[in-house]
C-alpha positions in Angstrom: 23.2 -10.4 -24.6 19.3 -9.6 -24.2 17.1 -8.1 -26.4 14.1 -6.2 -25.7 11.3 -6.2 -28.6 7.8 -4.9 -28.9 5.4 -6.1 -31.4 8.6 -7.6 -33.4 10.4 -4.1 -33.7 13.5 -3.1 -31.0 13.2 -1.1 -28.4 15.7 1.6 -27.8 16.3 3.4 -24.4 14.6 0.6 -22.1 15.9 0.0 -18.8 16.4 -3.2 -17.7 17.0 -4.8 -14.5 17.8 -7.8 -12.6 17.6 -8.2 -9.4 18.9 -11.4 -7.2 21.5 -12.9 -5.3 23.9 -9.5 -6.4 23.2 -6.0 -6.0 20.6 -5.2 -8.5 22.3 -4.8 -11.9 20.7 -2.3 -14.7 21.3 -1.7 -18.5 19.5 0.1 -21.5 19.1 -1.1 -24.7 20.9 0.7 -27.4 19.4 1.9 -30.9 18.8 -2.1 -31.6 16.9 -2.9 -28.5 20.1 -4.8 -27.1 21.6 -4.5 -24.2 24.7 -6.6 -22.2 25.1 -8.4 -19.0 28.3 -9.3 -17.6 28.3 -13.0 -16.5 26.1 -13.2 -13.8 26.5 -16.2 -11.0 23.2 -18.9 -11.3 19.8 -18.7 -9.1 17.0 -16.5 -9.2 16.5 -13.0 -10.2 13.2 -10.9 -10.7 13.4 -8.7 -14.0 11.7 -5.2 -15.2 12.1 -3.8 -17.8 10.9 -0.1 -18.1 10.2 1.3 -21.5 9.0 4.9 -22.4 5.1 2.9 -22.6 4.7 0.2 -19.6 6.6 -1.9 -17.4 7.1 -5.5 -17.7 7.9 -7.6 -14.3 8.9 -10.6 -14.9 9.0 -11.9 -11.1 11.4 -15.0 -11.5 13.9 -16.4 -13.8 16.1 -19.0 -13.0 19.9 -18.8 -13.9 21.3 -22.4 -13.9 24.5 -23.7 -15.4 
């Protein structure tokens, strides 16, 4: 589970996605700025998340055991 905040309050209807050594794999948050990834296998992965204001790149995070 993730969750995607702004300024301390959720944020609702964000896209986010990962992308690495699988296909690129997307959620949005729900009402409580949360949002669920199935168990993903370790390395690197560059994020975005996409809200209704900017775009945040986060180019890597690394997945280990």
């Amino acid at each position: 589970m993730g969750e995607v905040l702004s300024k301390g309050s959720p944020v609702s209807a964000a896209a986010v996605c990962l992308a690495g050594p699988v296909s690129p794999v997307e959620q949005v948050t729900d009402g409580e700025g949360e949002f669920w990834l199935e168990a993903l296998p370790k390395g690197g992965y560059a994020v975005e998340v996409d809200t209704a204001d900017h775009v945040i790149e986060i180019p890597a995070l690394n997945l280990a055991d």
